[in-house]
C-alpha positions as CSV (number, residue, x, y, z in Angstrom):
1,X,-12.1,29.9,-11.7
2,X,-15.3,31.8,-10.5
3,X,-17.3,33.2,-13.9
4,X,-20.8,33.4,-14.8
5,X,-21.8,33.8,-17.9
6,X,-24.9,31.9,-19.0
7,X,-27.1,32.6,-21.7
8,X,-30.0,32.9,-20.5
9,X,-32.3,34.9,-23.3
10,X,-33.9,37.6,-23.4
11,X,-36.7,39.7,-21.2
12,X,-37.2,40.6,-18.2
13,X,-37.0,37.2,-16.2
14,X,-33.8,36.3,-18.0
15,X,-32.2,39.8,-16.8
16,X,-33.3,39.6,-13.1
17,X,-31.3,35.9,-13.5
18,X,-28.3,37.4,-14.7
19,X,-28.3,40.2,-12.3
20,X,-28.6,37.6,-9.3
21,X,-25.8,35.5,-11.0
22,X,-23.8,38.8,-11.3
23,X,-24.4,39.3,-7.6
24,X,-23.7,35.8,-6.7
25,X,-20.5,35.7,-8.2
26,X,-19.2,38.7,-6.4
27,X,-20.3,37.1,-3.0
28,X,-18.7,34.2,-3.7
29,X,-15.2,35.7,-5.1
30,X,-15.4,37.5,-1.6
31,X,-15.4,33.8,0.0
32,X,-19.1,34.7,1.2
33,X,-20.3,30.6,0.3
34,X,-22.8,31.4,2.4
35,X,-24.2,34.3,0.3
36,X,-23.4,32.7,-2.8
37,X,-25.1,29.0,-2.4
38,X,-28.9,30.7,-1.7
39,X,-28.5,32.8,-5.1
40,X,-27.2,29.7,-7.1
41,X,-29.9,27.3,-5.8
42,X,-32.3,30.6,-6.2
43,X,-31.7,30.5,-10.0
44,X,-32.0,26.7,-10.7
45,X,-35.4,27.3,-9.2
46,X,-36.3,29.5,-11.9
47,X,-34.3,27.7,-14.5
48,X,-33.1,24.0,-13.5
49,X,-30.9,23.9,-16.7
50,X,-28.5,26.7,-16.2
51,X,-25.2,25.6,-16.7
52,X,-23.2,28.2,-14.9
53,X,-25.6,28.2,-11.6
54,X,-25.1,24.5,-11.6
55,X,-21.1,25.0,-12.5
56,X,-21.0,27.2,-9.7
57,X,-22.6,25.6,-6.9
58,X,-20.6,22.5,-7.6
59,X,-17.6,24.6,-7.0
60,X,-19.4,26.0,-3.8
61,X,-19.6,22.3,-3.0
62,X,-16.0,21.5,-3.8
63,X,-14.8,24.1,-1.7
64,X,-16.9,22.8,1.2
65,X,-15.4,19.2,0.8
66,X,-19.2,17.7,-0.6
67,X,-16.6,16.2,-3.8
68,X,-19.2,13.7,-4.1
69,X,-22.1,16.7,-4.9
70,X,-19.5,18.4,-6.5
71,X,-18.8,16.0,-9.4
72,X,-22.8,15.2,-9.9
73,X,-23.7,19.2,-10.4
74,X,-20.5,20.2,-12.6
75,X,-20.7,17.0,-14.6
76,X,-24.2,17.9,-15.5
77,X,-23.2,21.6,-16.1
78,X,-20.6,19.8,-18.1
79,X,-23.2,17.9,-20.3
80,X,-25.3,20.5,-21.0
81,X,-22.6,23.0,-22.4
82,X,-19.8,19.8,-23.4
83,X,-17.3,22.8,-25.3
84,X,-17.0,24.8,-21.3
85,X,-13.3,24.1,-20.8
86,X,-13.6,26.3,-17.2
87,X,-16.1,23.3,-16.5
88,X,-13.8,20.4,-17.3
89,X,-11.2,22.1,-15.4
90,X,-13.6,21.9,-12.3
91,X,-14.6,18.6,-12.8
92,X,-11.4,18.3,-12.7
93,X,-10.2,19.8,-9.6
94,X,-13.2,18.0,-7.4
95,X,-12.0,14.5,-8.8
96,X,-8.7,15.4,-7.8
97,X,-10.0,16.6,-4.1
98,X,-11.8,13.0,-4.3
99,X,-8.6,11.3,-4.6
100,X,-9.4,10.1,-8.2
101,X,-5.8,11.9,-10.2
102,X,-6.4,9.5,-12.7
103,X,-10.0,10.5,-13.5
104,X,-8.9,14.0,-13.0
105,X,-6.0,14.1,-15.6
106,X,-9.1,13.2,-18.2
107,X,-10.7,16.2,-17.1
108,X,-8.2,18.3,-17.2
109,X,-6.7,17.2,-20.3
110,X,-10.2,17.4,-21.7
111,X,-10.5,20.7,-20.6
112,X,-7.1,21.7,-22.5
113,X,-8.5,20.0,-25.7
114,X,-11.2,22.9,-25.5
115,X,-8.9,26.0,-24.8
116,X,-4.8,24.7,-24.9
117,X,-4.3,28.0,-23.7
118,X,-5.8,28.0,-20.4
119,X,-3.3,28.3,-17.6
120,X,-5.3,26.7,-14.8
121,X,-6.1,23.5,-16.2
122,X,-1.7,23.2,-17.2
123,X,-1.3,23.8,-13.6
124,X,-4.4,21.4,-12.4
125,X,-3.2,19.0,-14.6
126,X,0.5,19.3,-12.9
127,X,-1.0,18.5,-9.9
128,X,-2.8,15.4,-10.9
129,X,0.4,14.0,-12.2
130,X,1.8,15.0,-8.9
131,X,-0.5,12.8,-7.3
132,X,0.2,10.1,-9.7
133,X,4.1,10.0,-9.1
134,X,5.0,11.7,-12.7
135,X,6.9,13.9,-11.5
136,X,8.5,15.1,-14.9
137,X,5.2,15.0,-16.4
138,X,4.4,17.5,-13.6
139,X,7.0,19.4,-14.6
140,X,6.1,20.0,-17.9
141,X,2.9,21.0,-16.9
142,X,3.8,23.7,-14.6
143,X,6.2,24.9,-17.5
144,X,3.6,25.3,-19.8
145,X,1.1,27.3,-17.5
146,X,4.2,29.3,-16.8
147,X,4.7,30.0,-20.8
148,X,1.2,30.5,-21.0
149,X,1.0,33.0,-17.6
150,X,4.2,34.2,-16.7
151,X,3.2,35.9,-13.4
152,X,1.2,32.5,-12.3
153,X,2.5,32.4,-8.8
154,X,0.7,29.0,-7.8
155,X,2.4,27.5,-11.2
156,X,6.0,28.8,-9.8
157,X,5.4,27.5,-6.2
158,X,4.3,24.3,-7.5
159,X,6.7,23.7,-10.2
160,X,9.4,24.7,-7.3
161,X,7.4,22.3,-5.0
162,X,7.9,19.3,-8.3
163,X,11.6,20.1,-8.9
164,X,12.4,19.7,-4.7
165,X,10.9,16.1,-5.3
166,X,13.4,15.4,-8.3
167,X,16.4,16.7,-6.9
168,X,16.8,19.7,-8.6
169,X,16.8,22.1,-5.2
170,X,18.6,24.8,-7.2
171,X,15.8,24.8,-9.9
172,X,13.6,24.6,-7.1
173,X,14.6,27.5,-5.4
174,X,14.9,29.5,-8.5
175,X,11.0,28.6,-9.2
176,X,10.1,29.0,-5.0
177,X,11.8,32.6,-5.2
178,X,10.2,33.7,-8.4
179,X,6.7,33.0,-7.0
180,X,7.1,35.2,-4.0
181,X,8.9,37.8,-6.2
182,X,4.9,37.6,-7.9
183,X,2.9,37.3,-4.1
184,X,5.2,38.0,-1.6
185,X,3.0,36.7,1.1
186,X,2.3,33.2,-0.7
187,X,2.6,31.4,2.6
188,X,2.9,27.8,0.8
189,X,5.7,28.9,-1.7
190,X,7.5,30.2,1.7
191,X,7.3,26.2,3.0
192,X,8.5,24.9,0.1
193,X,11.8,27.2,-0.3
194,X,11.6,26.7,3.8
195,X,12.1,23.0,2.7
196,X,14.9,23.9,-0.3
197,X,17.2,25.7,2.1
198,X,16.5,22.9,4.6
199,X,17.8,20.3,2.0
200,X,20.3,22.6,1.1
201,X,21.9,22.5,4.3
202,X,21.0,26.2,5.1
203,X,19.3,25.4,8.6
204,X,19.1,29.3,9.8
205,X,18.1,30.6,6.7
206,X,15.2,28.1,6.6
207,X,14.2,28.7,10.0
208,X,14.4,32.6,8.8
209,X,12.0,31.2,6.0
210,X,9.4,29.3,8.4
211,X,9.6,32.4,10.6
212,X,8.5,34.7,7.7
213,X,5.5,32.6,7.1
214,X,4.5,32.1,10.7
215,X,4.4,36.1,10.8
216,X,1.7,36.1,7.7
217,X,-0.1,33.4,9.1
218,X,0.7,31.8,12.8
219,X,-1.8,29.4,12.7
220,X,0.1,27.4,9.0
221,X,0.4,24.1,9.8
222,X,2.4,23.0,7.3
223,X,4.9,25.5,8.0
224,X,4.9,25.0,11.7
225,X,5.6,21.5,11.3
226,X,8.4,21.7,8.6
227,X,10.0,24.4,11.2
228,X,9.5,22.0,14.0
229,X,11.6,19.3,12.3
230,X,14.5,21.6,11.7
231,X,14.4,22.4,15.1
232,X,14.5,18.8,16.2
233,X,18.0,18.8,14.3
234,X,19.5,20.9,15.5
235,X,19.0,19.9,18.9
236,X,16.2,22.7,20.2
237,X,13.8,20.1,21.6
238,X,11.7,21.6,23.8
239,X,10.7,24.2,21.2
240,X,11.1,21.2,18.8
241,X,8.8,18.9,20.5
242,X,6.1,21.8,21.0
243,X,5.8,22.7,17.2
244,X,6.0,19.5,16.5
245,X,2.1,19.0,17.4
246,X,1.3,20.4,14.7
247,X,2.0,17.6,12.2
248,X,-1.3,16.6,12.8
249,X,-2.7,19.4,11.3
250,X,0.0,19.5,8.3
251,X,-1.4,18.8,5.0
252,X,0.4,15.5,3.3
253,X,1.1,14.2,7.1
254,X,1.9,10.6,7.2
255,X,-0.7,9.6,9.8
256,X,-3.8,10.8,10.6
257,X,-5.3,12.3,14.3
258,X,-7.5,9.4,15.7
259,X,-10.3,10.6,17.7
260,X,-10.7,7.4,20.4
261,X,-13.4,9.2,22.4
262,X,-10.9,9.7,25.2
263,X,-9.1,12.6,26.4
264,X,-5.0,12.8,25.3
265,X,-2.4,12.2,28.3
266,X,-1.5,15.5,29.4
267,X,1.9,14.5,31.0
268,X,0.5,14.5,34.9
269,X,0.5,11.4,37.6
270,X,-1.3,8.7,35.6
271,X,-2.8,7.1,39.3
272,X,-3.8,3.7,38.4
273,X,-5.4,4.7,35.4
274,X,-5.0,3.1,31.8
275,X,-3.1,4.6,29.2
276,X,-3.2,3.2,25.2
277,X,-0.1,4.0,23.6
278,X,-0.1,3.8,19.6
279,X,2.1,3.5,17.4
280,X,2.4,6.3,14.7
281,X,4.1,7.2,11.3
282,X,7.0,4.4,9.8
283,X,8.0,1.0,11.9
284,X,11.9,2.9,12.4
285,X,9.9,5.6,14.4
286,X,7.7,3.1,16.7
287,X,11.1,1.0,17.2
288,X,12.7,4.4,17.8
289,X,9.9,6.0,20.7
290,X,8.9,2.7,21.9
291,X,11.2,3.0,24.5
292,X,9.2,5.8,26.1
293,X,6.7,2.7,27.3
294,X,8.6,2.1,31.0
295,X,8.9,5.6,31.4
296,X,5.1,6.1,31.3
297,X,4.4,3.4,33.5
298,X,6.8,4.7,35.9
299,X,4.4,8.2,36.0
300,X,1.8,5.3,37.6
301,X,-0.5,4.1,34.7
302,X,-1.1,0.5,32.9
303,X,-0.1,0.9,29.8
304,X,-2.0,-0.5,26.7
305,X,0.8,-0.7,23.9
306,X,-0.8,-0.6,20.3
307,X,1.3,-1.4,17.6
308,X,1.7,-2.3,13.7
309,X,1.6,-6.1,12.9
310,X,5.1,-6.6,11.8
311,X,6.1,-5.3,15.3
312,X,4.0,-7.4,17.5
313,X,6.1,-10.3,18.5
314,X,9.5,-7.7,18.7
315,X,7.4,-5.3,21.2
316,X,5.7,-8.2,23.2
317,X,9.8,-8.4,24.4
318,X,7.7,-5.2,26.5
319,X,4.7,-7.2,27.9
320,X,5.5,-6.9,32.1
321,X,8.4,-4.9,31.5
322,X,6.4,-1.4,30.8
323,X,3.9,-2.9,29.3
324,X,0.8,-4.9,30.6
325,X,-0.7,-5.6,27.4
326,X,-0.3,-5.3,23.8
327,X,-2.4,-4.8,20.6
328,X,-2.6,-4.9,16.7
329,X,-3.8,-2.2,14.6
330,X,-7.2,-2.9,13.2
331,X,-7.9,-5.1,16.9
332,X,-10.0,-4.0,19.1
333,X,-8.8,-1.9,22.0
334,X,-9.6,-2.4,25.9
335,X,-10.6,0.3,28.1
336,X,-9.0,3.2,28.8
337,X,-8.9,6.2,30.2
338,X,-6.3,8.7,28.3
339,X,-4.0,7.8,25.4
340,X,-0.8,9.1,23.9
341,X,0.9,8.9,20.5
342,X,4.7,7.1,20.7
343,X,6.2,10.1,19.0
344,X,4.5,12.6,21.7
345,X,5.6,11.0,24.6
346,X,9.2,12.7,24.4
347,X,7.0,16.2,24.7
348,X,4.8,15.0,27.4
349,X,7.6,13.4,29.4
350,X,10.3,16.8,29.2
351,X,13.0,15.1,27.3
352,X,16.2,17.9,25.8
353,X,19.4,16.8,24.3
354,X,20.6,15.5,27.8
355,X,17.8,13.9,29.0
356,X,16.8,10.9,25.8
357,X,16.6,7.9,27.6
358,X,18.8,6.0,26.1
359,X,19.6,3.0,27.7
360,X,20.0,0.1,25.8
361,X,18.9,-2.6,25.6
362,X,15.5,-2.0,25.9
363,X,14.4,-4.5,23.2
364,X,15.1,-8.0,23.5
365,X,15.0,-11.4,21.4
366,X,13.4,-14.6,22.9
367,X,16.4,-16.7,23.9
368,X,14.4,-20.0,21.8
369,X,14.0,-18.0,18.5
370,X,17.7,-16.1,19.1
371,X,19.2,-19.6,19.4
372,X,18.0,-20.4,16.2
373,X,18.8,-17.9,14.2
374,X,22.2,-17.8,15.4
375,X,22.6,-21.9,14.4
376,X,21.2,-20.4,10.8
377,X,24.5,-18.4,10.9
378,X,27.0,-20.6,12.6
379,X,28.4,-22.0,9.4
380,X,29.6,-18.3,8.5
381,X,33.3,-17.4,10.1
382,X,33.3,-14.0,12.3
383,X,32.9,-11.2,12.3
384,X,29.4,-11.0,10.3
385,X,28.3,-7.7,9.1
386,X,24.6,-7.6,8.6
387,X,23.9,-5.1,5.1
388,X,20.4,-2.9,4.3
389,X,21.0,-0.7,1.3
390,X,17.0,0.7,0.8
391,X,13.8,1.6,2.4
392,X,10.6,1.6,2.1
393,X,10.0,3.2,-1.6
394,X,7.4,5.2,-0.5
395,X,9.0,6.8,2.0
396,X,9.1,10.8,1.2
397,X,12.9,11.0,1.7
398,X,13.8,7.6,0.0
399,X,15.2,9.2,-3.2
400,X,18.3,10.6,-0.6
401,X,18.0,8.2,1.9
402,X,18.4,4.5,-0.3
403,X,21.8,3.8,-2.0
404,X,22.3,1.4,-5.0
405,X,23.2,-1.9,-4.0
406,X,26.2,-2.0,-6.4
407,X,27.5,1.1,-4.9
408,X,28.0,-1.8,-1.6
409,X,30.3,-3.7,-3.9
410,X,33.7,-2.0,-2.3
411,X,33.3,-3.3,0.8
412,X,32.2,-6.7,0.0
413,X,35.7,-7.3,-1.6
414,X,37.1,-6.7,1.7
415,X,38.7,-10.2,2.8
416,X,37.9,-11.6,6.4
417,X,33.9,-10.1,7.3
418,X,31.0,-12.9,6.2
419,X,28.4,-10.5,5.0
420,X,25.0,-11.3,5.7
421,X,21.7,-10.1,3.6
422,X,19.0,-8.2,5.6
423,X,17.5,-6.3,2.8
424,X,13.2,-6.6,2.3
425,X,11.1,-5.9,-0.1
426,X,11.2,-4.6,-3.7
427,X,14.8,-3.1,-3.4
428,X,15.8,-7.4,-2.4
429,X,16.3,-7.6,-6.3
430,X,19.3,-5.3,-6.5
431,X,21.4,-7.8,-4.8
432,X,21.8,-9.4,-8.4
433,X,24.1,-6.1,-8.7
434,X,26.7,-7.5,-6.0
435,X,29.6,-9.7,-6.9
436,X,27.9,-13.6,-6.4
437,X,28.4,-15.6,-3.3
438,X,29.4,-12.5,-1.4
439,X,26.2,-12.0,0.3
440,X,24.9,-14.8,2.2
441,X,20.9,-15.1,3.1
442,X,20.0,-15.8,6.8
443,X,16.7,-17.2,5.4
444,X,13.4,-15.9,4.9
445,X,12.4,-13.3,7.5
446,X,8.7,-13.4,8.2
447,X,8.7,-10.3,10.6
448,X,10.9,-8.1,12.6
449,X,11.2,-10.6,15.6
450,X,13.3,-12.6,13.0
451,X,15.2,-9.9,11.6
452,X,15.9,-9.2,15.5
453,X,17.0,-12.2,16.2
454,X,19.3,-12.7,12.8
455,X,20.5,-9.0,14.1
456,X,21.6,-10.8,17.4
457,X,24.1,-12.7,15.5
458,X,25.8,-10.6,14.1
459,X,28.6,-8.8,15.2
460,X,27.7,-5.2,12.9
461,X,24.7,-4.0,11.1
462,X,25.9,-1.3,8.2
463,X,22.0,0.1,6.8
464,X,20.7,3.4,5.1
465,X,18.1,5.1,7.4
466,X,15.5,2.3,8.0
467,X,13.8,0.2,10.8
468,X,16.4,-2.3,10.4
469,X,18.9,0.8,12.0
470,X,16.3,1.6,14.6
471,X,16.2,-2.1,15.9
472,X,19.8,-2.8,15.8
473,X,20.7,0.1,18.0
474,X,17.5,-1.3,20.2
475,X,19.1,-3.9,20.9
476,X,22.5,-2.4,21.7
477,X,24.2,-4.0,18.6
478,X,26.9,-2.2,17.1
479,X,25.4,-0.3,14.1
480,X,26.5,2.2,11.1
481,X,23.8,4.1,9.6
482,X,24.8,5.7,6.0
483,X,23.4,9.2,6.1
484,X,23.1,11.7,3.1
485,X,24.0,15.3,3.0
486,X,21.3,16.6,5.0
487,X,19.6,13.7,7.1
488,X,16.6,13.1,8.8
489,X,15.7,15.6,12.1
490,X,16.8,12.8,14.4
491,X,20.1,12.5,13.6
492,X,20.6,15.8,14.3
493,X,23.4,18.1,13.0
494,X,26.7,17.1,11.6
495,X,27.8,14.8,14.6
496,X,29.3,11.3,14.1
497,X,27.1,9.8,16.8
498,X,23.7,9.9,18.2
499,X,22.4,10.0,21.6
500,X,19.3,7.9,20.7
501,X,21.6,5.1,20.5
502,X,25.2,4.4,22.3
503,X,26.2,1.7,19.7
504,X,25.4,3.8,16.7
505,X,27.9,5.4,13.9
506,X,26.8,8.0,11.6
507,X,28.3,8.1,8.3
508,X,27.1,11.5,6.2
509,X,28.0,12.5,2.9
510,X,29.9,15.5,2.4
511,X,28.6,16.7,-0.1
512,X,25.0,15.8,-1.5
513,X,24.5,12.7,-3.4
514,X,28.6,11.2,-2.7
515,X,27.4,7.9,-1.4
516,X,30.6,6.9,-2.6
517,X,32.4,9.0,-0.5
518,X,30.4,7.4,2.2
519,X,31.3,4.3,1.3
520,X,35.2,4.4,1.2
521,X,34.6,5.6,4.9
522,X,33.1,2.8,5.9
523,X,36.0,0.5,3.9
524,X,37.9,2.2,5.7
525,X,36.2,1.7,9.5
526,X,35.9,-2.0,8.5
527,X,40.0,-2.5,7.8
528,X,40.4,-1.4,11.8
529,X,37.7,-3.3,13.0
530,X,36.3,0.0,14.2
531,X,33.6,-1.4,15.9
């Protein structure tokens, strides 16, 4: 919200102020910061203590990412003239930027207390609950800015953008197509219905979607990385793997780009040199693309494997066999020459539909540890079914992807399968939901070198979409993964199978959200010992 309008008194001086504010303001609605800033900084010159100059070049600071100036020069606008709601709200929005939603809500919700009927700050304050996890409170906030503004196209993308989180894709859609009804050429309400049609199912009308906003503007990250993904699934991968670059430049992307001082692996003859490999993203996708690390050596290079700590003992399995040394996140990293992200290698190395490598095992349990896992399990009669029924809770998908553990009860009751507890962290608790006795507990496992070797035991693993998935079918154990309607890009389109993994069994819902549906199937696959 760029205004300026100051009192600044009377006379000659004060008109020449208000004339350069005037002209300031124009600049800077143009995007001209660089206009904009002299003029501002001009008047405070002349008159240290006027509020709007100082409002203003605060937001000239926000917008060039200074929060940190931002906050100091709007907060004092802010306690000069305490009853400016269009200041709060700015405070507001550079907190925000800073990463501070709580503090930002306050601002926000201050600014409200001034003027209840000011659009922005409803929609501002959607956004801080956004970035809180209050998602209905979100809701309600884009509502209200909506009631208040009905043709408030960044409060329709954004409530379309809260109601995709919660499920509610036909709300969402509704709310997507109502802001481009308002701006036609909003290029971030066109990725979020991209994403609703995605979720819907509706692969080529997405791709239709992400193609739209590629023609307004061909350099959107975001929207060149959602479209990457859908190409992924269904099964265009050399387009896929191209677009798929650009997650580094999406906003919200899981991992950052690391600048290492070194060039990145282009794909060529690596001739002796060394190559770090790192990890990137969730510990599913390292287990996943770690088995591009042979491959690269094979193009002539010594390859530095970096890693996250859970990982480290499972991918030391790699050490002399792809491999000649391995690292820990946060360690510090030998020399060099080029490096390589895991999930670019299948770009830089050519690989389509036919060509994943996908010869398994290429992970493998240290015959001491996988002998004593397996005496942990002796004392349970065959076959023993290993069970995962949630990820990680902050993963983005893990509202689709994670089942209830009750839901699992079905095929616990089925007579003649020992079933065997692999579950981690918070979701552990739900197994108060199953029948008692029915799950038996391998024993604590302290990483995923454990939960490999426990996995070597068994005869099945039955999991949602998590690492546990990823390492069973790593190490060439029978595995069903329990898919919903529309699943992640890797498991590509409607297919019972995978070709990341020989040993794996996809399970989809029909129909979004029928996990029971999914789970008589499986009953089902477990009465003929379909493994």
């Amino acid at each position: 919200m760029i205004q300026g309008s100051a009192r600044t008194g009377a006379g000659p001086a004060a008109e020449r102020i208000r004339a350069r504010l005037a002209e300031a303001v124009a600049a800077h609605r143009r995007g001209r910061l660089d206009v904009a800033e002299p003029i501002y900084r001009d008047i405070l010159r002349q008159a240290p203590d006027h509020s709007d100059a100082l409002h203003l070049l605060g937001l000239v600071a926000h917008q060039k990412g200074d929060q940190a100036e931002a906050i100091r020069l709007i907060g004092r606008a802010l306690r000069l003239n305490p009853a400016n709601a269009a200041y709060a709200n700015s405070l507001g929005l550079a907190l925000l930027a800073q990463g501070r939603a709580d503090k930002a809500e306050e601002a926000f919700a201050r600014a409200l207390g001034l003027d209840p009927a000011l659009a922005e700050a409803h929609n501002n304050l959607g956004n801080a609950r956004m970035r809180s996890g209050n998602s209905d409170g979100a809701i309600a906030a884009y509502q209200r800015a909506i009631a208040i503004r009905s043709d408030y196209a960044e409060a329709h993308a954004n409530l379309a953008a809260a109601l995709r989180k919660a499920g509610e894709l036909a709300a969402a859609r509704a709310a997507a197509e109502r802001a481009l009804a308002i701006r036609p050429d909003y290029v971030g309400a066109l990725c979020t219905l991209g994403l609703i049609r995605h979720e819907q199912g509706e692969y080529e009308a997405a791709l239709a979607v992400y193609d739209r906003a590629m023609a307004l503007d061909p350099l959107h990250a975001t929207a060149r990385a959602n479209r990457a993904t859908l190409l992924l699934l269904l099964g265009r991968m050399e387009e896929g793997w191209r677009e798929y670059e650009w997650r580094w430049r999406a906003q919200g992307f899981t991992t950052k780009a690391r600048d290492f001082g070194r060039p990145g692996w282009d794909g060529s003859d690596l001739a002796g040199r060394t190559i770090l490999i790192h990890a990137e993203q969730g510990l599913g996708s390292a287990i996943q693309f770690v088995r591009y690390v042979p491959l690269v050596a094979a193009r002539g290079g010594r390859v530095i494997l970096e890693c996250q700590p859970p990982l480290a003992r499972l991918f030391g399995s790699l050490v002399g066999r792809g491999a000649e040394a391995l690292v820990c996140k946060g360690e510090a990293l030998p020399e060099f020459a080029v490096h390589a992200p895991l999930m670019s290698l299948p770009r830089l190395l050519g690989t389509t539909l036919a060509t994943i490598p996908n010869h398994v095992p290429y992970l493998t349990v240290e015959e001491q540890m996988g002998t004593f896992w397996r005496e942990r399990l002796a004392h349970l009669p065959e076959p023993r079914v290993g069970l995962v029924w949630a990820g990680n809770p902050n993963h983005a998908n893990d509202r689709n992807r994670s089942l209830p553990a009750r839901l699992l009860a079905p095929l616990l009751a089925r007579p003649g399968l020992s079933f065997v507890d692999l579950q981690v962290g918070a979701a552990a608790s739900e197994r108060a939901q199953l029948p008692e006795g029915a799950l038996a507990s391998p024993g604590e496992l302290g990483d995923f070198a454990d939960t490999a070797a426990t996995v070597a035991a068994l005869d099945l693993v039955i999991s949602v979409d998590t690492a546990v998935a990823h390492l069973a079918g790593a190490l060439a154990k029978p595995v069903w993964i329990l898919l919903p309607f529309v699943g992640e890009w890797r498991w590509l389109e409607e297919r019972p199978d995978t070709p990341w993994y020989p040993t794996m069994r996809l399970f989809r819902q029909q129909r979004p959200g029928d996990w029971e549906g999914v789970v008589d199937a499986v009953g089902q696959a477990l009465a003929d010992r379909a493994w």
